[in-house]
C-alpha positions as CSV (number, residue, x, y, z in Angstrom):
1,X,0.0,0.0,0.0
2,X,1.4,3.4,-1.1
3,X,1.2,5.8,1.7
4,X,-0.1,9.0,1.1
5,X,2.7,11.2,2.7
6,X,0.7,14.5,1.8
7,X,-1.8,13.3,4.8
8,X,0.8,13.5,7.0
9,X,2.9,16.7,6.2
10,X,2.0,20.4,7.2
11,X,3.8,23.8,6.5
12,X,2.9,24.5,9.9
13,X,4.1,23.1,13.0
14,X,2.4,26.0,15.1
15,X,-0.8,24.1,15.9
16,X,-2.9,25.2,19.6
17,X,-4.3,22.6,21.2
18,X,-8.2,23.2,21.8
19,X,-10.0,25.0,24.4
20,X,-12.3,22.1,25.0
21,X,-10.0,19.4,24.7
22,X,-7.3,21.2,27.4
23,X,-10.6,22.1,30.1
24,X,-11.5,17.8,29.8
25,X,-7.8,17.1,30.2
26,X,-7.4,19.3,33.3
27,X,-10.6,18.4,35.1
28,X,-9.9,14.7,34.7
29,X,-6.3,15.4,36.1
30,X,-7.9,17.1,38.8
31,X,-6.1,20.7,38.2
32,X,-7.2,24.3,37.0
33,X,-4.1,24.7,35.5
34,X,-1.0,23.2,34.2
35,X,2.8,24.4,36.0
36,X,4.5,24.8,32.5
37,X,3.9,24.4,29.4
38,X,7.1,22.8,27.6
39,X,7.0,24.6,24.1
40,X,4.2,26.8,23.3
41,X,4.3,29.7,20.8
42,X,1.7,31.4,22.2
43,X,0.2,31.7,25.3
44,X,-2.9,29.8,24.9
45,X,-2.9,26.6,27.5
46,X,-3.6,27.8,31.3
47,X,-0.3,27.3,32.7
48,X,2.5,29.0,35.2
49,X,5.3,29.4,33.2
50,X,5.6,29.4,29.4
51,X,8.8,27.9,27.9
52,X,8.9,28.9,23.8
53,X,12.0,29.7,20.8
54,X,12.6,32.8,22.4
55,X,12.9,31.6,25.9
56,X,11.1,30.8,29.5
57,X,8.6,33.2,30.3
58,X,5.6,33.4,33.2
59,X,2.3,34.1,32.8
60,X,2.2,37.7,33.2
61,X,4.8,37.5,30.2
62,X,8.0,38.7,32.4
63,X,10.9,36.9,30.8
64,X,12.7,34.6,33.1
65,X,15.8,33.4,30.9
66,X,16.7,32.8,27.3
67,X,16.4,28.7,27.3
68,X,14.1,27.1,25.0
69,X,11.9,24.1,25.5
70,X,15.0,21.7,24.6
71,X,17.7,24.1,26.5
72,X,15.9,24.3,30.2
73,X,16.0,22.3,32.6
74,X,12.2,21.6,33.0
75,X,10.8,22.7,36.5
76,X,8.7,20.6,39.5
77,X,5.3,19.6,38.8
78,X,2.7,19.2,35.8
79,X,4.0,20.1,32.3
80,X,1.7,20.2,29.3
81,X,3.4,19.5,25.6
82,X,2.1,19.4,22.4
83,X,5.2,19.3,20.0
84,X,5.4,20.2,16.8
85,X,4.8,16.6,14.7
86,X,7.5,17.3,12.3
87,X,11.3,15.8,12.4
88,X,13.9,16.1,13.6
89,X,11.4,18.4,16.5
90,X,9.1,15.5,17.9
91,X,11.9,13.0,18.4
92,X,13.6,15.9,19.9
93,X,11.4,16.5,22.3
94,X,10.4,13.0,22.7
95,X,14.2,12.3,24.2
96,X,13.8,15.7,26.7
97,X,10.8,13.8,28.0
98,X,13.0,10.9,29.1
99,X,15.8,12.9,29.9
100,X,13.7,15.4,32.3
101,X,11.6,12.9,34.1
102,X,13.6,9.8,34.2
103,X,16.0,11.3,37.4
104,X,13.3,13.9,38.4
105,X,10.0,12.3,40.3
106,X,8.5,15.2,40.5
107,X,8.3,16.5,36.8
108,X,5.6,15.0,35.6
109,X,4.6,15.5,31.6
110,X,1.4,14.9,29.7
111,X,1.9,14.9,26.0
112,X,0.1,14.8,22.9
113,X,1.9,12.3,20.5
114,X,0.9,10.9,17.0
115,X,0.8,7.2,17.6
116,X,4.2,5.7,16.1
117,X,5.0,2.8,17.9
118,X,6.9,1.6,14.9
119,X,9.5,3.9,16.1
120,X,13.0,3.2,17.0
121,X,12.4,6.5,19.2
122,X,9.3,5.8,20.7
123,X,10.1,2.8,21.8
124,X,12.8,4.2,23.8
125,X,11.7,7.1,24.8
126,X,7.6,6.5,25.3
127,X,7.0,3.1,25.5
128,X,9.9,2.2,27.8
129,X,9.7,5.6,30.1
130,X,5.7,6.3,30.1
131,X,3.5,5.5,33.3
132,X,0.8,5.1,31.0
133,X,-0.7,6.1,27.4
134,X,-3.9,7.0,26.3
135,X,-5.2,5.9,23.0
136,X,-7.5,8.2,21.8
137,X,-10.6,6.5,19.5
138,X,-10.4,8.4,16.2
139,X,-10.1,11.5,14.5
140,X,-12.2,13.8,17.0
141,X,-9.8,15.9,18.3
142,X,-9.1,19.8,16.1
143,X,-6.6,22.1,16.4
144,X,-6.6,25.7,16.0
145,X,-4.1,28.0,13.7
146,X,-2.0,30.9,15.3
147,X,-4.6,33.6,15.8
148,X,-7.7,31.7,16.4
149,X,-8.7,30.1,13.2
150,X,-9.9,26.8,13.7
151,X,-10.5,23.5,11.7
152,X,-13.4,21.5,12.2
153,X,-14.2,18.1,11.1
154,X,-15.0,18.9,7.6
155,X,-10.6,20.0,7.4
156,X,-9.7,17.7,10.0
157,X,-6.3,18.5,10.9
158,X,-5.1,15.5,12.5
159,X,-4.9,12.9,10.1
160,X,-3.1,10.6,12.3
161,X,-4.2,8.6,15.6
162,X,-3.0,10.7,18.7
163,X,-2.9,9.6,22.4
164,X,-1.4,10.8,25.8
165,X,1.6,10.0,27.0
166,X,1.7,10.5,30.7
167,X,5.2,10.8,32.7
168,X,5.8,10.3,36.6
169,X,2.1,9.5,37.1
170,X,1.0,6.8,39.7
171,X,-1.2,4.1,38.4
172,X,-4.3,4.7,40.4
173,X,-4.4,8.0,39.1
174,X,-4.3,7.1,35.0
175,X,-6.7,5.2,35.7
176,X,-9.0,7.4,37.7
177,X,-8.1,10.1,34.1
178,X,-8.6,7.4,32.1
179,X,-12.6,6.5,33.6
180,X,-13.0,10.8,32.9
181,X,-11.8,11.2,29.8
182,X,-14.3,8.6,28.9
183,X,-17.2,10.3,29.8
184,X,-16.6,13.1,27.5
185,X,-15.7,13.5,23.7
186,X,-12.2,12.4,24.3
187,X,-13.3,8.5,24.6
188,X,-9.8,6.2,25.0
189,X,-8.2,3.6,26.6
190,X,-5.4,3.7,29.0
191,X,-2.6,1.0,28.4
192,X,0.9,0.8,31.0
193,X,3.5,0.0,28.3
194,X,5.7,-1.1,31.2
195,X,4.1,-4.6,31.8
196,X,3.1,-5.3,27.9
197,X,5.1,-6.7,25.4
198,X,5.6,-4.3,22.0
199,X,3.8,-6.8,20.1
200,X,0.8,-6.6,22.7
201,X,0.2,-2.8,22.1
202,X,-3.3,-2.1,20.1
203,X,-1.9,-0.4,16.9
C-alpha cells in the first residue's frame, strides 16, 4: 500500500491545542491549571510558566531566561506539551521527555503524541519511560491555527491517531483520568507500556 505522505505533512508546525480538549484534560487530572507548558508559541494553555524559541517566560509575560523548550532544565510539577509533529522536532522532544523525568519524580509531563509505535524512538523514549498512554478513538480531536482560526471536522487537521503520554504519574491516578476522559468526547483507553510486550500494544 502506497502511503499517502501529503496526509501526513504540514507547512505548519504552530498548531494550539483546543480549548475544549485542554478544560476535559485538566478536570480529569484534577487541576485548573498546568505548571509549565514545555514549548508553546503562544500563550494559549492555562499554565504557570511558558517555555517557547525565544525563551522561559511566566504568565504575566515577564521573561525569566533565554532557554528554550529543549535548552531548560524543566521545573517541578505538571508540564503540558504538544510538540510540533515534524522531524527532527518531535523525536527531539520526545528524548527531553525521558531525559527530564527519568532522574526527576516530581516532573511529571502529559503529552500529545501521534501514535508511532513503529518507532525506534518511541520505543525508547515512550514506550519504555511512560506511566501510561492513552489511546484516543479516532479522528475527534481539532486544532486551532496561530490567531484563532480553527479546523473543524470537515478540514480535520489530525490525520493521524494521537494519544497521551503520561510521565511520573501513579497508576491509580491514569486510571482514575482514564474513567473521565471517557465520559466526555475524548473516549480512550489507558494502556501501562511497562508490563506489555511491543507486540501486545493495540496499533
Amino acid at each position: 500500500m502506497k502511503l499517502d505522505k501529503e496526509r501526513y505533512i504540514s507547512d505548519c508546525q504552530d498548531w494550539q491545542t483546543s480549548d475544549d480538549f485542554i478544560e476535559a484534560l485538566l478536570e480529569a487530572i484534577g487541576i485548573s491549571q498546568f505548571d509549565f507548558d514545555t514549548c508553546c508559541t503562544e500563550f494559549n494553555i492555562p499554565a504557570e510558566i511558558y517555555i517557547t524559541e525565544e525563551g522561559t517566560y511566566n504568565r504575566c509575560n515577564k521573561k525569566l531566561n533565554d532557554n528554550d523548550g529543549l535548552k531548560a532544565n524543566w521545573p517541578k510539577g505538571i508540564g503540558w506539551m504538544n510538540p510540533p509533529y515534524g522531524r527532527p522536532d518531535l523525536q527531539n522532544f520526545v528524548k527531553k521527555i525521558s531525559e527530564q523525568t527519568a532522574h526527576n519524580s516530581q516532573t511529571s509531563i502529559v503529552a500529545l503524541l501521534p501514535q508511532r509505535f513503529e518507532n525506534e524512538y518511541y520505543h525508547s523514549n515512550v514506550l519504555t519511560m511512560a506511566s501510561g498512554i492513552y489511546l484516543l478513538r479516532g479522528k475527534k480531536l481539532c486544532f486551532s491555527l496561530p490567531g484563532g482560526y480553527t479546523l473543524d471536522k470537515k478540514n480535520p487537521v489530525a490525520p493521524q491517531k494521537l494519544c497521551l503520554a503520561f510521565f511520573n504519574f501513579e497508576e491509580e491516578k491514569l486510571l482514575d483520568i482514564s474513567e473521565k476522559l471517557n465520559k466526555t468526547r475524548y473516549k480512550g483507553i489507558m494502556i501501562s507500556p511497562k508490563i506489555l510486550e511491543y507486540d501486545e500494544i493495540p496499533f
